[in-house]
C-alpha positions as CSV (number, residue, x, y, z in Angstrom):
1,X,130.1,142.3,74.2
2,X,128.1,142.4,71.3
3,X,131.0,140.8,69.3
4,X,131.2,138.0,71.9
5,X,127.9,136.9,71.9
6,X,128.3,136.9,67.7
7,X,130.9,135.0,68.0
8,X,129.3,132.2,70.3
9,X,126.4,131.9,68.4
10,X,128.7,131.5,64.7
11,X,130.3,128.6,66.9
12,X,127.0,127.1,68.1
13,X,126.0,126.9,64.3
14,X,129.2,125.9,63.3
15,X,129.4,122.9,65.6
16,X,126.3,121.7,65.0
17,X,126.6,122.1,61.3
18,X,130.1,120.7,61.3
19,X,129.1,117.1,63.2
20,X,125.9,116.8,61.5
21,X,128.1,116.9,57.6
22,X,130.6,114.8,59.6
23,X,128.0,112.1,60.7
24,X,126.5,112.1,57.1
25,X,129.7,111.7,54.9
26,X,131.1,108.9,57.7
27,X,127.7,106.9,57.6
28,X,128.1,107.1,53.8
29,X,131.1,105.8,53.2
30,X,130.9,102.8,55.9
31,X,127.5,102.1,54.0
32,X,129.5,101.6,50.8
33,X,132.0,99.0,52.1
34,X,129.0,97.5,54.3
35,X,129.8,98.4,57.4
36,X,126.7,97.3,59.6
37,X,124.7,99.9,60.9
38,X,125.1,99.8,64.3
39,X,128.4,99.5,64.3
40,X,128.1,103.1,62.6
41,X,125.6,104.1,65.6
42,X,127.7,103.4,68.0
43,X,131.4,104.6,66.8
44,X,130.5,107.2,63.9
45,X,127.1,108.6,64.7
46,X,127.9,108.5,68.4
47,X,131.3,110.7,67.9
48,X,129.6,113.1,65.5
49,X,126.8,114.3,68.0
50,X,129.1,114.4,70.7
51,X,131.5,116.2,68.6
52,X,130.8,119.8,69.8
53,X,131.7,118.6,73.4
54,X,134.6,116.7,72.5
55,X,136.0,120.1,70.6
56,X,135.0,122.7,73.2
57,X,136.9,120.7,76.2
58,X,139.9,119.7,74.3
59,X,140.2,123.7,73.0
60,X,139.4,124.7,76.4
61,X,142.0,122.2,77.4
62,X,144.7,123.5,75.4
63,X,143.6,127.4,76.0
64,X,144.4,126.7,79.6
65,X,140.4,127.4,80.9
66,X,140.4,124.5,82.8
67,X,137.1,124.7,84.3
68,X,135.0,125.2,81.2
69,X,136.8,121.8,79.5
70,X,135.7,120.1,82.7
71,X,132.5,122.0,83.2
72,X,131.3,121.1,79.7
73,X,131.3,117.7,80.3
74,X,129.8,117.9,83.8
75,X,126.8,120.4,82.7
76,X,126.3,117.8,79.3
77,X,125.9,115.0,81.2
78,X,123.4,117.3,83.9
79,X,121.5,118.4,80.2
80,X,121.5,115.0,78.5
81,X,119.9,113.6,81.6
82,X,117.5,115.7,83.1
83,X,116.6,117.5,80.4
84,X,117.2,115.9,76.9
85,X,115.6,112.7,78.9
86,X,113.3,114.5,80.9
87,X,111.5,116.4,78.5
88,X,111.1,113.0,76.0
89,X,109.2,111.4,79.4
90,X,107.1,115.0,79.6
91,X,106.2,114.6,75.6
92,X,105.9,110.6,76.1
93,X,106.6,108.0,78.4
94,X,110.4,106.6,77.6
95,X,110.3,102.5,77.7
96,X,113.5,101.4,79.3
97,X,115.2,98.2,78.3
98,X,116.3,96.0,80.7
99,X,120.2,96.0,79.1
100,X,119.9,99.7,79.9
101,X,119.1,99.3,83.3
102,X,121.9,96.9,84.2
103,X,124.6,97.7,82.1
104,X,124.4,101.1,80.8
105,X,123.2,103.2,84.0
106,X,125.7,101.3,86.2
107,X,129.0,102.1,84.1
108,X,127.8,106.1,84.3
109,X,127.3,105.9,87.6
110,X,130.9,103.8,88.1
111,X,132.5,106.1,85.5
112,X,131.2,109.1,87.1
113,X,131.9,107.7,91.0
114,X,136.2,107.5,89.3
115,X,136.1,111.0,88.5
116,X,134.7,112.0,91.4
117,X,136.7,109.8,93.5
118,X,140.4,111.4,92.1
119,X,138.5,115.2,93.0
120,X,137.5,114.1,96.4
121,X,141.2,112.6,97.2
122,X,142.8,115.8,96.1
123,X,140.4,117.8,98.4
124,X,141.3,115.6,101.3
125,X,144.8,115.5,100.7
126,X,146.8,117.1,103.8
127,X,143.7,118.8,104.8
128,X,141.9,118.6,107.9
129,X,138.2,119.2,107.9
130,X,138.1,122.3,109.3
131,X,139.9,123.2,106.3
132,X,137.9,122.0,103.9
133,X,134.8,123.6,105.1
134,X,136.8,126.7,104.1
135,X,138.1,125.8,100.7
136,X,136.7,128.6,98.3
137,X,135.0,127.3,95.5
138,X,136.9,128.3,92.5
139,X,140.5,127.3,94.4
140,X,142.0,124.1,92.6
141,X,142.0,121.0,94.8
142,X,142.8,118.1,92.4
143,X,144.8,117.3,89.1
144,X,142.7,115.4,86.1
145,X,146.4,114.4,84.8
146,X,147.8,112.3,81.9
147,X,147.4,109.1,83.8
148,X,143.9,109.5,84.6
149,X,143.0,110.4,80.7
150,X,145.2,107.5,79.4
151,X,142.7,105.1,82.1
152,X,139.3,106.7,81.1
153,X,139.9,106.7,76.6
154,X,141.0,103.0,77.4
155,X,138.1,102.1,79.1
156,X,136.2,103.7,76.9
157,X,138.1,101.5,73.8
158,X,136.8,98.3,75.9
159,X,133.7,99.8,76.1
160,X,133.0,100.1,72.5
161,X,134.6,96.9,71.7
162,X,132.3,95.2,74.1
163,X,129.1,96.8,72.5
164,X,130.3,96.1,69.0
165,X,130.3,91.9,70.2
166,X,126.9,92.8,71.8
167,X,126.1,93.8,68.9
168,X,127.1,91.0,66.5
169,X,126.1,88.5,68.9
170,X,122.4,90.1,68.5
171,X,121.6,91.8,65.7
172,X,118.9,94.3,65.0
173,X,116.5,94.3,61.9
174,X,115.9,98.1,60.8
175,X,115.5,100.4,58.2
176,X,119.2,102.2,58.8
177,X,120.2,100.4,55.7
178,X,117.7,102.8,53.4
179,X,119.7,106.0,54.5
180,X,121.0,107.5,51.2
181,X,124.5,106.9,49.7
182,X,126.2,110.2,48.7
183,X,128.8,110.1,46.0
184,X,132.8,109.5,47.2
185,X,133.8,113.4,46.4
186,X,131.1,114.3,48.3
187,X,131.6,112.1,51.7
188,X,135.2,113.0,51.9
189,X,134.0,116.8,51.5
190,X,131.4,116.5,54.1
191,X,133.9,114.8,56.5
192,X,136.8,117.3,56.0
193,X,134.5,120.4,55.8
194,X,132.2,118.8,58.9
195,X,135.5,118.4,61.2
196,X,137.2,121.9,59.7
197,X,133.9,123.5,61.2
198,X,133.7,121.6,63.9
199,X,137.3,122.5,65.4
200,X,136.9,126.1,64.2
201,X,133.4,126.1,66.3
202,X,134.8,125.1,69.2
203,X,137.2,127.6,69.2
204,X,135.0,130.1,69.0
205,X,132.8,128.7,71.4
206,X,135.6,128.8,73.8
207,X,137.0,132.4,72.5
208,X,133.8,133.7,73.2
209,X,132.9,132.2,76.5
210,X,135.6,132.5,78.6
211,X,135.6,136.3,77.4
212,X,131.7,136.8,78.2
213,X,132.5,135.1,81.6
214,X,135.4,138.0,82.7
215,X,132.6,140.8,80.8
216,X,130.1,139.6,83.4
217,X,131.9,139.1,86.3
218,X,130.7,134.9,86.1
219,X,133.5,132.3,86.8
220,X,134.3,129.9,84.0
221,X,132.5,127.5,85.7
222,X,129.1,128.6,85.5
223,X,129.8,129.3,82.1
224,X,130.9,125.9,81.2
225,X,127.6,124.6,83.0
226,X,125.3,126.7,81.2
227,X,126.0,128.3,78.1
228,X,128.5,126.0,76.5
229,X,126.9,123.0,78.1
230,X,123.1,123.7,76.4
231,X,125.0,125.3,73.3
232,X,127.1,121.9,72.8
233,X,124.2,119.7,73.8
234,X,121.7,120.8,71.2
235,X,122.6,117.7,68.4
236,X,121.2,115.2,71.1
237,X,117.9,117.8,72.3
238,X,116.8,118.3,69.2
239,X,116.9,114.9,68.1
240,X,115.7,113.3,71.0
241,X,112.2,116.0,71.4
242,X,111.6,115.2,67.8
243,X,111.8,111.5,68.3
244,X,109.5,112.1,71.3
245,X,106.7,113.8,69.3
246,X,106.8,111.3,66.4
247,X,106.3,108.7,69.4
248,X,110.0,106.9,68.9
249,X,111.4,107.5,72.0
250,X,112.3,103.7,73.0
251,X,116.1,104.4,72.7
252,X,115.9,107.7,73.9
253,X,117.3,106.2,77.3
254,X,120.4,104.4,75.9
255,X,121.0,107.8,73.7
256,X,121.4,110.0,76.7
257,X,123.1,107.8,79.1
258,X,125.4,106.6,76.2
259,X,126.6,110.4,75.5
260,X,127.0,110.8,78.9
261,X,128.9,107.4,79.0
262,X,131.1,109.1,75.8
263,X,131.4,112.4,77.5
264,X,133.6,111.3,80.5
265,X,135.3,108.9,79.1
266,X,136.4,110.0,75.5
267,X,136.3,113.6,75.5
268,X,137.4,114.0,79.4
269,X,139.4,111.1,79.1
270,X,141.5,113.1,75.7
271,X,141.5,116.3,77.3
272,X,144.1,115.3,80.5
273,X,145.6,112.9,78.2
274,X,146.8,116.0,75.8
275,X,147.1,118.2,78.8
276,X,146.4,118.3,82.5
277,X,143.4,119.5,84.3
278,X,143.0,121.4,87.0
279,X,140.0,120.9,88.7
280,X,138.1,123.7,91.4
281,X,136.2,122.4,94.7
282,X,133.0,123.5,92.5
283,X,133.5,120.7,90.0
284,X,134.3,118.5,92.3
285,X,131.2,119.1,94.0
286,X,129.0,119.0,90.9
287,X,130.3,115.5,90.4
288,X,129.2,114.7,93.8
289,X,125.4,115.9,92.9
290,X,125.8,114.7,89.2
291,X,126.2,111.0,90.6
292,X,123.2,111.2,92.8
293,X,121.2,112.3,90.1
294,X,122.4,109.4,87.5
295,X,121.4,107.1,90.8
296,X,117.5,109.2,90.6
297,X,117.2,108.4,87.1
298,X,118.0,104.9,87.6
299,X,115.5,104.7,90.4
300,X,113.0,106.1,88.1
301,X,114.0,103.6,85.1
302,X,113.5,100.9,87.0
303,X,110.2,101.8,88.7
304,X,108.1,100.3,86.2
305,X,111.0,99.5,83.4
306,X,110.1,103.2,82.0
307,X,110.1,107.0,82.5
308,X,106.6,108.5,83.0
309,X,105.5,112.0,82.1
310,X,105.2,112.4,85.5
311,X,109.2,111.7,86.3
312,X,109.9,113.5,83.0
313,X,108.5,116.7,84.5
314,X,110.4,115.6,88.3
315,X,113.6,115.9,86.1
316,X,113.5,119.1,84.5
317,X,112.4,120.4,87.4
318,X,115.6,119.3,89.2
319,X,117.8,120.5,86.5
320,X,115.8,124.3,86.8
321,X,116.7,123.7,90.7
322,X,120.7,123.1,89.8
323,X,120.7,125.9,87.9
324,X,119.5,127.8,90.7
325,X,121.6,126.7,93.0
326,X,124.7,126.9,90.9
327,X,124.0,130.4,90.1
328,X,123.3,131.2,94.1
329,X,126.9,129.5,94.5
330,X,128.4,132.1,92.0
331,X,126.7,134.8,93.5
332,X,128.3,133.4,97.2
């Protein structure tokens, strides 16, 4: 057990490490053929922090654990939101911009509301509902299959093609262009050792998880949602609390709702699209709760066009709450 825990820990590190070399040799070497900087926040910088998810589900994905390549995803998105966000409002209020509040939020929530959608139909499909009050809750109800991943990575192309016009059409003055410029040798060793430690990470995150779950008697699920979901997530927390205390925390909003945006759609989206996912009744009803949390957040964003402490405190308190109930569920 020992071993295990060892083992997801190394991958934690390794994950981390691994996207944060892969981020820094990328940036560089866009910088030296002028590639604008937000261009690099939003494709380069964007896929190196949400690297570790996008290596965990696709492993999980190809390891057959089903549930913690789905669960990943869904307990990121529960992490980036209430938490990562929440706990920014707590240190400092979080401005929201008005782009955020009418483009951003409402592709989650749509995004989210597909996913959900295919689970429900599966749950539905030649059941009565007498039978579905009775569907235990890690029995598989729905397929996440090739078709449905080919859908969500090209709406997710559009999507980034979209933003990059966005971005032309208004650009942003900023300092991103002082970052340093490593030397060629060492951006392409940066990038090739970042994404060797990245895949090996997630490996081991997986190795280790799925084998602590069957230790402990906990379903792959409430694995997924917890430990690999906080472990994968820590890139954005970190960032995002230390933003908070320096008092930048104006695009903490489009950070979190943008991974969240990047979890469904790219690294759920790859996973069925390399190999179909089965999907429990529990997932399907964390996606349920998931959306009506985005829809909270929203509510709160647009009460006053920002986040108060107040909220910020609401949120993590409702995360706390799902944990609690998910872990009830498990116990059920």
């Amino acid at each position: 057990m020992i071993t295990y825990f060892e083992f997801l820990i190394v991958g934690f590190f390794a994950l981390i490490k691994g996207a944060d070399m892969f981020v820094d040799g990328s940036s560089s070497i866009a910088k030296k053929f002028h590639v604008p900087g937000v261009i690099i926040g939003l494709t380069i910088v964007a896929m190196g922090t949400s690297a570790p998810e996008l290596a965990v589900s696709i492993s999980a994905a190809l390891q057959g654990s089903n549930e913690i390549a789905v669960s990943n995803v869904i307990g990121s998105n529960f992490f980036n939101i209430l938490v990562v966000l929440g706990l920014c409002a707590a240190i400092h209020p979080v401005p929201v911009e008005k782009s955020i509040i009418k483009k951003d939020m409402p592709v989650n929530i749509g995004i989210t509301a597909l996913i959900c959608a295919v689970g429900v139909a599966g749950v539905f499909a030649g059941r009565q509902f007498g039978e579905i009050t009775k569907i235990p809750m890690d029995q598989s109800v729905a397929t996440f299959g090739h078709g449905l991943g080919i859908i969500l990575t090209a709406i997710f192309v559009a999507y980034i093609i979209f933003l990059i016009m966005e971005a032309k059409k208004n650009p942003t003055k900023g300092d991103a262009e002082k970052t340093e410029i490593m030397p060629m040798g060492k951006c392409i060793f940066s990038i090739l050792f970042g994404i060797t430690l990245i895949v090996s990470g997630g490996e081991a995150v997986v190795y280790s998880a799925k084998n602590i779950a069957l230790s402990f008697g906990m379903s792959e699920t409430l694995v997924g949602l917890t430990i690999v979901a906080v472990g994968t997530s820590l890139p954005e927390l970190v960032t995002s609390v230390v933003a908070a205390r320096k008092g930048q925390v104006d695009m903490a909003v489009g950070n979190c709702v943008g991974s969240d945006i990047f979890n469904i759609l790219l690294i759920l989206g790859l996973s069925c699209a390399i190999h179909p996912i089965s999907v429990n009744f529990a997932s399907v009803c964390d996606m349920t709760i998931l959306i009506i949390v985005n829809i909270i957040c929203l509510v709160f964003c647009i009460t006053g066009r920002k986040i108060n402490r107040g909220e910020g405190i609401t949120m993590v308190g409702l995360y706390v709450a799902y944990m609690v109930f998910a872990c009830v569920r498990e116990l059920g």
